[in-house]
N, C-alpha and C positions, 0 to 999 in steps of 0.2 A: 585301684582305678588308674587306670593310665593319665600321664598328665595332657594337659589342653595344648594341642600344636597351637606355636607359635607361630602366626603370618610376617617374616620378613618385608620391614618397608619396599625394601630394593626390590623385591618378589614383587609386590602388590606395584608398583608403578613401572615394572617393565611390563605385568602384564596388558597396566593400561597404554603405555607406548605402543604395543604390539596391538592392541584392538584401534586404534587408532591410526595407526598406520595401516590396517587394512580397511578402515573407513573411507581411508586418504583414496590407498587404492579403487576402492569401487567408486567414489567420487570420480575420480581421475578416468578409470575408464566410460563410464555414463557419458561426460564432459566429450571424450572420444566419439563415442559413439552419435551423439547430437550435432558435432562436427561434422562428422561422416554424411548424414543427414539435411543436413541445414540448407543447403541448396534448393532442398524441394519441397523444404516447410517456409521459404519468408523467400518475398520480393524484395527486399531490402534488411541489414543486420550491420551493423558498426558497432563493435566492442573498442574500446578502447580507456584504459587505466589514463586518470587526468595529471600523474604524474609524467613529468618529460621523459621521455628514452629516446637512444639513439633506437632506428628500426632496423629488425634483424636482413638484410638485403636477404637470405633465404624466403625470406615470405614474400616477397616483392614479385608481385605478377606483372610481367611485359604488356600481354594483350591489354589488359586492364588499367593500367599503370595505378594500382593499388599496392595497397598493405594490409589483407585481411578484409573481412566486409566482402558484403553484395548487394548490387545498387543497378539502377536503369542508367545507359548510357544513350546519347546522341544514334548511337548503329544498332542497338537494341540491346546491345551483352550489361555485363558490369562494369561500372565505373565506380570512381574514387567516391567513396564521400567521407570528409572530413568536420571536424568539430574544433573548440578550441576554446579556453576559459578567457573571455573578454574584462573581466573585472575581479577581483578580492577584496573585499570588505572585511576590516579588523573585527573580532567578536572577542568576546571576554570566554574563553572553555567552549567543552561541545558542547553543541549544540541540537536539541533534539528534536527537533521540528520547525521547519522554514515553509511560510507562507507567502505569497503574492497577493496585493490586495484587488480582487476582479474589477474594481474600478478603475484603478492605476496599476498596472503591471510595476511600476518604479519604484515604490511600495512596499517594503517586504519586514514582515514580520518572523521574531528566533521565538523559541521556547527554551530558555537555559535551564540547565542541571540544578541553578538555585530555585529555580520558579519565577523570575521573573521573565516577562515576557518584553524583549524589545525593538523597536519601532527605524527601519531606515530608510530614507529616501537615497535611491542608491545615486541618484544626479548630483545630490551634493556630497559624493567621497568621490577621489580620485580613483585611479584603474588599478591600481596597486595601493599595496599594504602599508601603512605608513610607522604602525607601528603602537599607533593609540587608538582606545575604542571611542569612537563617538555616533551613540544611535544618539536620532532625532527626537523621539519621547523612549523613556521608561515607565513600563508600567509596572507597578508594585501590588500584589494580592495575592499569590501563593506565599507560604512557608518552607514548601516543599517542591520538588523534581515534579517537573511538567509532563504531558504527552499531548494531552490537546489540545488542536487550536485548528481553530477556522474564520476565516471571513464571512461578515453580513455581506449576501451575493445582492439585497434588496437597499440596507440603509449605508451609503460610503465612511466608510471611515471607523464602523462596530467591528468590533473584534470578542469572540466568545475563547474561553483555557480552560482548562481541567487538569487536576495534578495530583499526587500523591497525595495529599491533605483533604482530602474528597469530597472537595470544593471544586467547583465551574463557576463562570461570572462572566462578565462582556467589558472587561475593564475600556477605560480612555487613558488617566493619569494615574487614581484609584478606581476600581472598579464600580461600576456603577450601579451592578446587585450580584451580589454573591449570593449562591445556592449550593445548600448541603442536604441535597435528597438522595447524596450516593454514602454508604455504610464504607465502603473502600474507596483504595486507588481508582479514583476516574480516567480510566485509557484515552477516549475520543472525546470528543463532541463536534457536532455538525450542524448547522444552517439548513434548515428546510426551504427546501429551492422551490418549494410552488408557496405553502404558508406560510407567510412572512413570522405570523408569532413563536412558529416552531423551533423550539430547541431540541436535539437527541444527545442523548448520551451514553456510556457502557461503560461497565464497570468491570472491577475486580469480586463484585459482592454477586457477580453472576446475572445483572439486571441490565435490559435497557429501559432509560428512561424517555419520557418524551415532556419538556418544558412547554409551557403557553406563557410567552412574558407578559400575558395580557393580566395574567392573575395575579395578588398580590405577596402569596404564599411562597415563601423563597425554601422550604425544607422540605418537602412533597411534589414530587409530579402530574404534569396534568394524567397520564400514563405511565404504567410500568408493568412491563413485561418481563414473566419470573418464568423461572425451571425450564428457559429455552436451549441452556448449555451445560453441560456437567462441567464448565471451568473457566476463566476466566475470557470477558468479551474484553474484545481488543481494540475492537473497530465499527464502525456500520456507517451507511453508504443511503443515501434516499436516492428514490427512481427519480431521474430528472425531470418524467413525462409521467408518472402516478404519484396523484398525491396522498397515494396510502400503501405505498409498498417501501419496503425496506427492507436490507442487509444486515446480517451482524456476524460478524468473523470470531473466532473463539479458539482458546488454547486448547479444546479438545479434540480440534481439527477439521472441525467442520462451519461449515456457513447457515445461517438459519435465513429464511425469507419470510418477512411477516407482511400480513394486513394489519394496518393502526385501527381497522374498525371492530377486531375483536383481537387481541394479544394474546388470551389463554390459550393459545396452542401456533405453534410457527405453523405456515404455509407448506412450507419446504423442507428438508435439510439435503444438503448440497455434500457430497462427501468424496474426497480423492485425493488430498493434502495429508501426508504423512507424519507432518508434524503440526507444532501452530501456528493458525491463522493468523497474520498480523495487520493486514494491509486489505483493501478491497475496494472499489470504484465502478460505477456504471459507464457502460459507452455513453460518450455523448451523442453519440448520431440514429445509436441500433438501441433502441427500449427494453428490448428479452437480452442485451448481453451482459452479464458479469462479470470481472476481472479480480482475481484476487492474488493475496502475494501471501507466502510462509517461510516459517524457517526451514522449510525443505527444499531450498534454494527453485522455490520452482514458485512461477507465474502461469495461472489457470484461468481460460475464459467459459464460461457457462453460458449457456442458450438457454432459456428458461422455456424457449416455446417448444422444447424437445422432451420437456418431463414426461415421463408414462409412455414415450415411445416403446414398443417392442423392440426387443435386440433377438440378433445369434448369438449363438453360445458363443464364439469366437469372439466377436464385439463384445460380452460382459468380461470380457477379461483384463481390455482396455478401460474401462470404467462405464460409468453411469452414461444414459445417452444422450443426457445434457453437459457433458463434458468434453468442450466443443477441441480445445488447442491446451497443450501444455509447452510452457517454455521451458527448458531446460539448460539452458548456455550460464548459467550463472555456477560455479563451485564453492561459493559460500552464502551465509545466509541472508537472505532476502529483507534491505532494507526501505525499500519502498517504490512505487513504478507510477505511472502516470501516463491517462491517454494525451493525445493531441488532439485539441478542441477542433483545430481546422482538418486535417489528415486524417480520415476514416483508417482505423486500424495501425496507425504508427503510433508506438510506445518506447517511453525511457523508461526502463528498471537501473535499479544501482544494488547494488551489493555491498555488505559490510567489510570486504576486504579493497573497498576501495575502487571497484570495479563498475562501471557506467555502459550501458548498452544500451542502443537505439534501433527499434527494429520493424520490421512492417511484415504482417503474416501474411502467404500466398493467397493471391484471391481466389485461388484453384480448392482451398480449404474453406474459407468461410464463405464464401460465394456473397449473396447477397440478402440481406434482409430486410420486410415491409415496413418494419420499426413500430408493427403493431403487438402490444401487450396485454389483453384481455386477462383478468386475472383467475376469470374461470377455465382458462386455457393450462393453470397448474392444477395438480392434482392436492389434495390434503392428505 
């Protein structure tokens, strides 16, 4: 019998340098390619790394007197627009999740790496970093690495977490009830923006759940919704204008859409995300639109009133025909984006290499919608 070839280390990690560098590469051209493009996809885009650099005077446009970016000017072309970090507040480690509280924007709530979750009013720290941490409350009730957290949009001052320890609660000082209806790591949890007692949640264990804090039972859901994902939910999103519609983003790559009036089977599934779903948000202004964020460095908006449209064959190729806009400007992976409550269609995504982008899609693309949502208008 011959003997078993031996795999040299050095073999096996140049071959992953070498697949990796051509990862690089097709990132790197895509990135091209969306450049190339980007003119006739957005009325507006400001990229910009929130670390200082000098600016390359190559990129420096005269007409415009820009640096990168496309923007409305006074004579109708592109102009500047610029951004700039106003304040830094000391925190103790990363930080996995920052909230603003809807009642006070001044407000803002971290989710640390230990689990605890803590409390700043950013008017009382100075604009710069002093050097020591002092949030305004701590709250103490995970053991474990955090991921959700949300503000009560209804009562000021409630704050709901969920963490590795698969546990969720609405702490103040100590929390004021902790819930263990999730078997795993708990991803999100979210404020039902039309019923006030709703809580949502998603897990690791493959479920969402849906809370009523009206009930007494802290280890069981009022809801739960099973075998919607082959793999872990990450995220989910309630319609700001249904109060029975819902999102749930998932590491198998796809989005589910549910009615809360029957869970045994999703509404929807939403598919065109290469990798996993991490992130996801309704328009505020348009009812059918979805916005979702992955580790495939890409931000996706869905129309939900487009399901079951007919395509060309040429169109299925570009994807599903509720598959309204894909962002592409981003070259690493996607750590979370956000609409603008007041600005139809202006959004910030950031990226985990550091990288913050501001942008507004052509309205030549999304044109205009009734902001009406019929839910018989999807198909099952």
């Amino acid at each position: 019998m011959a003997p078993a070839q031996v795999v040299d280390d050095v073999d096996v990690d140049m071959v992953q340098e070498e697949d990796e560098d051509q990862e690089q590469r097709l990132i790197n051209e895509e990135y091209k390619t969306w450049k190339k493009n980007s003119p006739f996809l957005y009325d507006m885009i400001l990229s910009q790394d929130p670390q200082v650099r000098h600016p390359n005077p190559d990129d420096y446009n005269e007409e415009t007197g820009e640096i990168g970016g496309y923007g409305k000017s006074s004579n109708g072309q592109t102009a500047a627009v610029e951004f700039s970090i106003v304040q830094k507040i000391d925190h103790p480690g990363e930080i996995n999740k920052a909230r603003y509280q809807p009642q006070n924007p001044d407000i803002i709530a971290t989710l640390c790496v230990d689990g605890k979750v803590l409390v700043f009013d950013r008017t009382k720290h100075s604009l710069q970093p002093t050097g020591k941490v002092n949030a305004q409350v701590e709250l103490i009730g995970h053991k474990q690495e955090g991921f959700g957290l949300a503000w009560n949009p209804h009562e000021e001052g409630c704050l709901a977490s969920g963490s590795e320890d698969t546990t969720s609660g609405s702490p103040t000082l100590k929390p004021a009830r902790k819930y263990t209806h999730h078997t795993q790591i708990v991803n999100d949890v979210q404020y039902h923006p039309i019923a006030k007692s709703f809580i949502g949640t998603v897990s690791d264990d493959l479920t969402m759940q849906i809370i009523d804090v009206r009930q007494p039972e802290t280890n069981r859901a009022a809801v739960t919704a099973k075998r919607g994902h082959m793999d872990a939910i990450n995220a989910l999103a309630f319609n700001p204008t249904s109060e029975v519609l819902v999102a749930t983003a998932s590491a198998d790559k796809t989005l589910g859409i549910w009615d809360l009036r029957n869970v045994k089977e999703k509404v929807h599934t939403l598919e065109g995300h290469n990798d996993a779903v991490t992130s996801l948000s309704w328009h505020p202004q348009e009812a059918g639109i979805l916005g979702s964020g992955s580790y495939d460095r890409r931000v996706i908006f869905w129309d939900l009133s487009r399901v079951g449209e007919e395509q060309m064959p040429d169109d299925q190729e570009d994807g599903p025909p509720e598959l309204l806009f894909m962002h592409g400007g981003h070259t690493n992976h996607l750590a979370d984006f956000s609409w603008n409550p007041n600005e139809p269609w202006l959004i910030c995504s950031a990226a985990e290499d550091n990288l913050l982008q501001i942008w507004k899609v052509a309205d030549s693309i999304v044109g205009k919608d009734d902001g009406d949502l019929p839910l018989d208008e999807i198909d099952r």
